[in-house]
C-alpha positions as CSV (number, residue, x, y, z in Angstrom):
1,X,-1.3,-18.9,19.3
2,X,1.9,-17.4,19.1
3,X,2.6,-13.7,20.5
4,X,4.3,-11.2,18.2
5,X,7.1,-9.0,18.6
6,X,8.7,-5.7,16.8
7,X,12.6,-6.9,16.7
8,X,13.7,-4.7,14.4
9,X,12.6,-2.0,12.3
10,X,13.9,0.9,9.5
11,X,12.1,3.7,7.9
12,X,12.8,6.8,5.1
13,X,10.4,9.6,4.8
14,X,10.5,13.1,4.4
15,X,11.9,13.7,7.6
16,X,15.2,11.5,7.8
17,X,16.8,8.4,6.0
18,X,16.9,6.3,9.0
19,X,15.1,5.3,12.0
20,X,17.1,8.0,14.8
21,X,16.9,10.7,12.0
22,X,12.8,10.4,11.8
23,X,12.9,10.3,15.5
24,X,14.8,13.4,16.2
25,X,12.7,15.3,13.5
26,X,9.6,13.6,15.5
27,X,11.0,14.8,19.0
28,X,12.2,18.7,17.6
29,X,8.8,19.2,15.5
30,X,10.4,19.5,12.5
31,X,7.8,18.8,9.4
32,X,9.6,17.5,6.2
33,X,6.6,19.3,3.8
34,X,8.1,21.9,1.0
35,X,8.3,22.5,-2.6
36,X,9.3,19.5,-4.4
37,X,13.0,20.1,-5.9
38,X,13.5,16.9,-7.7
39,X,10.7,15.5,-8.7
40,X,9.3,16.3,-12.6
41,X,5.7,17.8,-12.3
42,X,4.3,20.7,-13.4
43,X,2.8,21.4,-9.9
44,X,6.7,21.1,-8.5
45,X,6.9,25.0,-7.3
46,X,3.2,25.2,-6.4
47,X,2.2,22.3,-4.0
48,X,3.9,21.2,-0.5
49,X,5.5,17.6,-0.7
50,X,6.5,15.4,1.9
51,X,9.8,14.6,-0.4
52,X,12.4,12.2,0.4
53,X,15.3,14.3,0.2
54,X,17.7,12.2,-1.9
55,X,18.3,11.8,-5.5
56,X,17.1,8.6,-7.1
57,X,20.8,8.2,-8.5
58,X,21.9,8.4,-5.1
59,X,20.0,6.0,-3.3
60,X,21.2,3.7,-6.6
61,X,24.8,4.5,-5.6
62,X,24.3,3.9,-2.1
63,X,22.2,1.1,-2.2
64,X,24.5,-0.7,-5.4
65,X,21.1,-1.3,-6.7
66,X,21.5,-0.4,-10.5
67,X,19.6,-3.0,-12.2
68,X,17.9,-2.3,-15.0
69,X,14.6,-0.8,-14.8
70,X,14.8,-0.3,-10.7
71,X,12.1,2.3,-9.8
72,X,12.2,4.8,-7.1
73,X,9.4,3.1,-5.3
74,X,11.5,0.0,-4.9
75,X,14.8,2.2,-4.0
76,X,13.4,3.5,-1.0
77,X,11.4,-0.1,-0.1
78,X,14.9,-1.6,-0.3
79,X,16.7,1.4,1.9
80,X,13.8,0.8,4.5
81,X,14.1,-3.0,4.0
82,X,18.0,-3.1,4.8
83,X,17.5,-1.5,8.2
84,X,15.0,-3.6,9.7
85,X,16.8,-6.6,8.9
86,X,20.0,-5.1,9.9
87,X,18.2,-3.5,13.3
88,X,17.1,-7.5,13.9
89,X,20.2,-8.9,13.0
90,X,18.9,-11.6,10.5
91,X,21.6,-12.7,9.0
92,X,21.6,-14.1,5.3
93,X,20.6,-17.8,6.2
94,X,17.7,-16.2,8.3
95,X,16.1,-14.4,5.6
96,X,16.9,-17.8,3.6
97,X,14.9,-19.7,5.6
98,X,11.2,-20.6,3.8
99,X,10.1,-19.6,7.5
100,X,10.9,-16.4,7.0
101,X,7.9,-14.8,5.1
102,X,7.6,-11.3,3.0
103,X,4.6,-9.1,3.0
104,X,4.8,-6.0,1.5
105,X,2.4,-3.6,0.3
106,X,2.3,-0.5,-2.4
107,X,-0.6,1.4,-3.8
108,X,1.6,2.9,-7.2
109,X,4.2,0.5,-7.4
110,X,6.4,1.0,-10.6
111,X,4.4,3.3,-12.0
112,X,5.5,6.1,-10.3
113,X,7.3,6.4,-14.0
114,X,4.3,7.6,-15.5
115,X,5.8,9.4,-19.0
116,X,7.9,5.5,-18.9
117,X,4.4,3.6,-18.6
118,X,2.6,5.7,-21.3
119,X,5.7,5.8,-23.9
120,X,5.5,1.8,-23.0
121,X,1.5,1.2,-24.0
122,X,2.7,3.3,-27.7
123,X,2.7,1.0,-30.7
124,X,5.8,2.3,-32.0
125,X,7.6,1.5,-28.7
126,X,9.7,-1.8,-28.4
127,X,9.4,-1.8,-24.6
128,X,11.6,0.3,-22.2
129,X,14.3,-1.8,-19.2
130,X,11.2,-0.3,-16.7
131,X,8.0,-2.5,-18.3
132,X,8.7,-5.4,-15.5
133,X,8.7,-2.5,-13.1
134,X,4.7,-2.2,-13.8
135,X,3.7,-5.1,-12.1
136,X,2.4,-4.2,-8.5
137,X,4.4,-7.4,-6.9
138,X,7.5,-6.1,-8.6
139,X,9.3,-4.0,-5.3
140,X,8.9,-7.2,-3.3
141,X,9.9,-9.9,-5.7
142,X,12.8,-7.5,-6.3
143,X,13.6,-8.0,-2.3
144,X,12.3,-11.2,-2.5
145,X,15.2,-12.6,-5.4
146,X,18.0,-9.6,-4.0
147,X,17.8,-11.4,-0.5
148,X,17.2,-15.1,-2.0
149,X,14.1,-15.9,0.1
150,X,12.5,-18.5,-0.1
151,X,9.5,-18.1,2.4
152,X,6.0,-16.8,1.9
153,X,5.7,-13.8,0.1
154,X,2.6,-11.6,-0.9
155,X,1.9,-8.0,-2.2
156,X,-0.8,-6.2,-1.0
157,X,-2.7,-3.0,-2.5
158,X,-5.6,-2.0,-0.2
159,X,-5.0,1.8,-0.8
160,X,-4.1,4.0,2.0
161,X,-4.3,0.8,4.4
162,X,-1.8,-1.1,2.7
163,X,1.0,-1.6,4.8
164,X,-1.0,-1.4,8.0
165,X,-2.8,-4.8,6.0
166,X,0.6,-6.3,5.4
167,X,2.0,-6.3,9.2
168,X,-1.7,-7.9,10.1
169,X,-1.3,-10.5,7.9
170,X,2.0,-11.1,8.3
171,X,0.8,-11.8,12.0
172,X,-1.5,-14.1,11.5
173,X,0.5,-15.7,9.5
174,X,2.8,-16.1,12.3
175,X,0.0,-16.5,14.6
176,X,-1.4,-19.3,12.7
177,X,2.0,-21.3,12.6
178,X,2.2,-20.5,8.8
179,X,6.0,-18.5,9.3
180,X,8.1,-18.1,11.9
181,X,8.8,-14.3,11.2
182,X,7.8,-11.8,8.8
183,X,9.2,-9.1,7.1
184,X,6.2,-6.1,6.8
185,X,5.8,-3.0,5.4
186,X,5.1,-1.0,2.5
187,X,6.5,1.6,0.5
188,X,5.6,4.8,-2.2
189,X,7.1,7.1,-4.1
190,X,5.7,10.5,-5.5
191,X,4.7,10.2,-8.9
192,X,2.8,12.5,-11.2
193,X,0.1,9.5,-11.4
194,X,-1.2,10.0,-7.8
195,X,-0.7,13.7,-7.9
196,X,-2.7,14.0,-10.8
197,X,-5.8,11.5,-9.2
198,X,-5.4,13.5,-6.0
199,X,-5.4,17.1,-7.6
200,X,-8.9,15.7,-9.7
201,X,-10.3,14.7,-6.4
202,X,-9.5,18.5,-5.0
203,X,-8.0,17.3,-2.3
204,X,-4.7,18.6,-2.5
205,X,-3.8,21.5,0.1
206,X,-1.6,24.3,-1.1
207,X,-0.1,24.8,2.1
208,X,0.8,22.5,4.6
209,X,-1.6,20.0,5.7
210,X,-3.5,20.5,8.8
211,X,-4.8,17.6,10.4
212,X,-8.1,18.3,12.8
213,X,-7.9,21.8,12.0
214,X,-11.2,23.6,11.5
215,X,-10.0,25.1,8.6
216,X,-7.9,22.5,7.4
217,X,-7.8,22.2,3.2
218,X,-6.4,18.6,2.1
219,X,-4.2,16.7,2.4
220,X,-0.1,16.7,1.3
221,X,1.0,13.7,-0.7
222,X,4.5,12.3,0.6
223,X,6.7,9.6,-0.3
224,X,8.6,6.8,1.7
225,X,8.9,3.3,2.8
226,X,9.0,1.7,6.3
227,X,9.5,-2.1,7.0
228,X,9.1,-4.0,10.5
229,X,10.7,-7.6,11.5
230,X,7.4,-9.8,13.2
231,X,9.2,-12.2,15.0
232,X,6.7,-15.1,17.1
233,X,7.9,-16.1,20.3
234,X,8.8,-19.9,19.6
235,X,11.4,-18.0,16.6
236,X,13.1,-16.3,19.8
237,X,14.0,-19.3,21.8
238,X,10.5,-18.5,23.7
239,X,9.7,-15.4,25.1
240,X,10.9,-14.2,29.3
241,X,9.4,-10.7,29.3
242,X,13.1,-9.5,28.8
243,X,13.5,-6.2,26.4
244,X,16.6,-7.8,25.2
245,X,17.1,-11.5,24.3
246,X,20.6,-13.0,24.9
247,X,21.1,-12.5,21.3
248,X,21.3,-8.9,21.8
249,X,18.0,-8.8,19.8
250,X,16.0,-6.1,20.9
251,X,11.9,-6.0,21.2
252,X,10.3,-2.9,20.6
253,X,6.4,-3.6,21.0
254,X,3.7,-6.3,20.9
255,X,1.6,-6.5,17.7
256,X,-1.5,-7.2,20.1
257,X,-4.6,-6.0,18.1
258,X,-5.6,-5.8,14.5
259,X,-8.6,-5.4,12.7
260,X,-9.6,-4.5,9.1
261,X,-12.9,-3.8,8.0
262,X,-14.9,-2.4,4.9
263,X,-17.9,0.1,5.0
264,X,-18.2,0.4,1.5
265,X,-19.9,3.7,1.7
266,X,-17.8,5.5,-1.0
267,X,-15.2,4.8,-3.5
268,X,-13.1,8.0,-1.7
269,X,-14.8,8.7,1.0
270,X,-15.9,7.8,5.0
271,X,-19.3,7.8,5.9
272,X,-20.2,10.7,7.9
273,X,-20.5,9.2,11.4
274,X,-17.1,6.9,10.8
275,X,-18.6,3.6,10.5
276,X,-15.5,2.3,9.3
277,X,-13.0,3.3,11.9
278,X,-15.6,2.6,14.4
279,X,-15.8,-0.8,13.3
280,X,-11.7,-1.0,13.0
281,X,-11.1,-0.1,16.4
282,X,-13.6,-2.0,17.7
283,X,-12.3,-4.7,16.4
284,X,-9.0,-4.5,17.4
285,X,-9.8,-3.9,20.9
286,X,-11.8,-7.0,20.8
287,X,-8.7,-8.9,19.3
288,X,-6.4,-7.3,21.9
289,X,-8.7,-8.7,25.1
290,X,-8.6,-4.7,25.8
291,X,-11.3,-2.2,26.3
292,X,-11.3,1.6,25.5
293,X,-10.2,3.1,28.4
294,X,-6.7,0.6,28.1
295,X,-5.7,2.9,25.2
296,X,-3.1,5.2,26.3
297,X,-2.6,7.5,22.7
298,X,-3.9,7.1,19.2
299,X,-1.9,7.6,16.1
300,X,-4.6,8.5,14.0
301,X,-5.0,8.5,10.1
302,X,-5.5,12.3,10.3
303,X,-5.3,13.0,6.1
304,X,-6.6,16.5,7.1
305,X,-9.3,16.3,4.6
306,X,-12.0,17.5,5.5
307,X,-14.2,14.2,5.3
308,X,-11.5,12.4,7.0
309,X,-10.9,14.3,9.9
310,X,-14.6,14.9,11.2
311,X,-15.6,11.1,10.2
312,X,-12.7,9.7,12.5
313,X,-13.4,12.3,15.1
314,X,-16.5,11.0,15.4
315,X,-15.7,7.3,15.2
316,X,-13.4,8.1,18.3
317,X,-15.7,9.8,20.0
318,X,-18.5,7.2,19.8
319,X,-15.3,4.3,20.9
320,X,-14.1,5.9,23.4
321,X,-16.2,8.8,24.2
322,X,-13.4,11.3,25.3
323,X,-10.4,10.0,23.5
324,X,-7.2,9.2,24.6
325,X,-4.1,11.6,23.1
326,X,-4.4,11.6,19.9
327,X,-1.8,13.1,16.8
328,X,-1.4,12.5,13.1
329,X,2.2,12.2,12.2
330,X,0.9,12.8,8.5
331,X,1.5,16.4,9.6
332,X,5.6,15.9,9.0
333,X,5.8,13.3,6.3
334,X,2.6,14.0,4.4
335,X,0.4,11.4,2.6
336,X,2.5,8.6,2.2
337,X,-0.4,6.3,0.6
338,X,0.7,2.4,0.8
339,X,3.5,3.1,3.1
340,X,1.6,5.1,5.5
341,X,0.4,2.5,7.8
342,X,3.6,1.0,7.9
343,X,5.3,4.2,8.9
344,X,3.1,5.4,11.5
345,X,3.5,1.9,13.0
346,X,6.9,2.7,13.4
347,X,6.1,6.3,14.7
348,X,4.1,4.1,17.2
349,X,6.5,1.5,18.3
350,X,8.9,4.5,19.3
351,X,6.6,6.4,21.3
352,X,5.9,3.0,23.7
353,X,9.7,2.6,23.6
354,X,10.7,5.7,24.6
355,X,7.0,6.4,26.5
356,X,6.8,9.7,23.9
357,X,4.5,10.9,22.0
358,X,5.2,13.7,19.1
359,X,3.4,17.1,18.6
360,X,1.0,17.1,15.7
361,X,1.7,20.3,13.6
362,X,-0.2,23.0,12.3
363,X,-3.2,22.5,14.4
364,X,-5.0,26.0,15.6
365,X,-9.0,25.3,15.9
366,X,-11.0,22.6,16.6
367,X,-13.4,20.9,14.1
368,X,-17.0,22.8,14.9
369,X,-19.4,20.4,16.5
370,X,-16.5,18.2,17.2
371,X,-14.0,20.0,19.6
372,X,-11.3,17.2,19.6
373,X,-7.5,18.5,20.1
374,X,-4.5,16.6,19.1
375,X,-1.6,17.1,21.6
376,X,0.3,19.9,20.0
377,X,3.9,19.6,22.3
378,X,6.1,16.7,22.6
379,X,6.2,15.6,25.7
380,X,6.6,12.1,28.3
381,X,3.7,10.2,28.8
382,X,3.2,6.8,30.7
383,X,2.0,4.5,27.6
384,X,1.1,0.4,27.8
385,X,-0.5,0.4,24.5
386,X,-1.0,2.7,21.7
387,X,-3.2,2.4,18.3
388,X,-2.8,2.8,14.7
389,X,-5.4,3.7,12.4
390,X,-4.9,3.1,8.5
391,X,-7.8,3.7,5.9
392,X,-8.6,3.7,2.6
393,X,-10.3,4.3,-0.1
394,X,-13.6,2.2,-0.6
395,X,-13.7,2.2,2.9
396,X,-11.0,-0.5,3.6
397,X,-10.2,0.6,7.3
398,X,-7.5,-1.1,9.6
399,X,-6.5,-0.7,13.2
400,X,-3.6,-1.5,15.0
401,X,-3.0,-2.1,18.8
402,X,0.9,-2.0,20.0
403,X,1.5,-3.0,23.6
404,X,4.3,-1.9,26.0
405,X,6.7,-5.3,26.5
406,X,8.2,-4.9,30.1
């Protein structure tokens, strides 16, 4: 089967609008998590956001995306979207091409516009420009008809594992000889929907989140999107083991290992010993042809909840015993729900390409009865292959393996 390769990738978050501004915020430690000031919720001066720091009516402007009815969710998707393709040069007859497949993922979709959605469902309401917008599929057949492809193209919704599920399908599909690329990634905005679900859970932290911590309280939600160009080797001419193809395309990483699985312990929460990420891990180690100790540094799902932190502190520990470097980049952006995976897949593919890894912020004491640190300076390290971990709720867990291309 076909190897895949990370040719091009774009990303907005809390911390920058483009892939070298999330970096340098990544490199300098510099969290994007404050006071929400432009988005309409009564808990906008009282909870931490990972806020994108851009109007909506500015990303219109800049994008030229003022259709009717465009949500913020799909906004950012598209501003994320426009880089990777631009980062991997595919040109117009490229992303034409019904090789070329789209799979995107989003846990809230269009209605992020909650006041929009309930005005919508009242009998006295004709229908507002946003009710198409309510449709989960609706950011990606938005790319899907602004971009005139014609390929393969899927939504997915697996919760907080979303996008990490979209760039391991889009692989297989690649894998299986099903597309010659794939467009993968995911996307969220903030929306008084989820804050509301996530405030009725408790979950919510009224400072700034802090992943691993002993006394860590919740989690932050954030917003953002990140997409990433899959390309298999036959779609590059065949692959020499060259960084840069003649094109002047450039590889990042090799998608090498993936696995999802599903414990189905709890509709919002891990079992206690991690059986889940345990079983994700596994898994993708198995798929990789690598063992534990191959793992160089783990980009953990570190909500900094307090059932998620211990549950994948243990899962690590019974993997790997004393675990590889570990962070959660959660700490800058916050909780970015369906686009999560796909952002910290990013996050990944720069540390192997610049052999980096990140501090994780806010960290002061270790869990009791777990004693795991996450490295808490940037710094060089020597990496071949790094992991991802993505999970959700009902258990829905999904790892990642990227791998070092030489």
């Amino acid at each position: 089967m076909s190897r895949v390769f990370i040719t091009g990738m774009g990303v907005i978050s809390a911390v920058g609008n483009s892939l070298a501004e999330n970096r340098s915020a990544l490199r300098a430690g510099q969290g994007g998590i404050t006071l929400s000031r432009h988005l309409p919720t009564r808990y906008a001066g009282i909870l931490p956001f990972g806020e994108v720091p851009v109007v909506t009516d500015e990303l219109k402007e800049k994008l030229t995306a003022t259709d009717p009815g465009i949500t913020r969710t799909t906004l950012l998707a598209l501003h994320a979207f426009s880089e990777a393709i631009a980062d991997a040069r595919l040109t117009d007859q490229v992303l034409r091409d019904p090789a070329t497949a789209l799979v995107g993922a989003t846990t809230v979709g269009g209605m992020c516009l909650t006041d929009e959605l309930y005005r919508d469902t009242s009998d006295t309401c004709e229908g507002s420009a946003f009710l198409s917008s309510y449709d989960c599929a609706s950011v990606h057949m938005y790319l899907q008809d602004r971009y005139k492809m014609q390929g393969f193209a899927t939504t997915i919704n697996t919760a907080c594992s979303s996008s990490a599920n979209a760039i391991q399908f889009g692989a297989r599909l690649i894998r299986n000889g099903l597309a010659a690329r794939a467009i993968v990634g995911g996307t969220d905005s903030l929306a008084k929907f989820t804050i509301n679900g996530f405030n009725a859970l408790q979950i919510l932290s009224t400072g700034q989140c802090r992943p691993f911590d002993r006394d860590r309280a919740g989690l932050n939600l954030g917003e953002g999107a990140a997409f990433l160009v899959l390309e298999g080797e036959e779609a590059l001419g065949g692959f020499t083991e060259r960084k840069t193809l003649t094109a002047g395309k450039k590889i990042y990483a090799e998608l090498t290992g993936y696995c999802n699985t599903n414990d189905a312990f709890h509709p919002s929460a891990l079992s206690a010993e991690g059986d889940g990420p345990y079983l994700a891990m596994r898994g993708a180690l198995l798929s990789a042809g690598l063992n534990a100790t191959q793992i160089d540094f783990i980009n953990t799902h570190g909500t900094a909840t307090e059932n998620n932190d211990e549950a994948e502190s243990r899962a690590m520990i019974r993997l790997f015993g004393g675990p590889p470097p570990f962070i959660s980049t959660k700490s800058y952006t916050g909780h970015t729900l369906g686009a999560s995976g796909a952002i910290e897949a990013v996050y990944s593919a720069l540390s192997l390409e610049h052999q980096e890894i990140y501090a994780s912020l806010n960290f002061e004491q270790s869990i009791p009865g777990i004693g795991l640190q996450p490295v808490q300076a940037y710094g060089a390290y020597p990496l071949q292959h790094v992991m991802s971990n993505s999970f959700g709720f009902g258990g829905n867990c999904t790892s990642l393996i990227f791998s070092k291309v030489n």
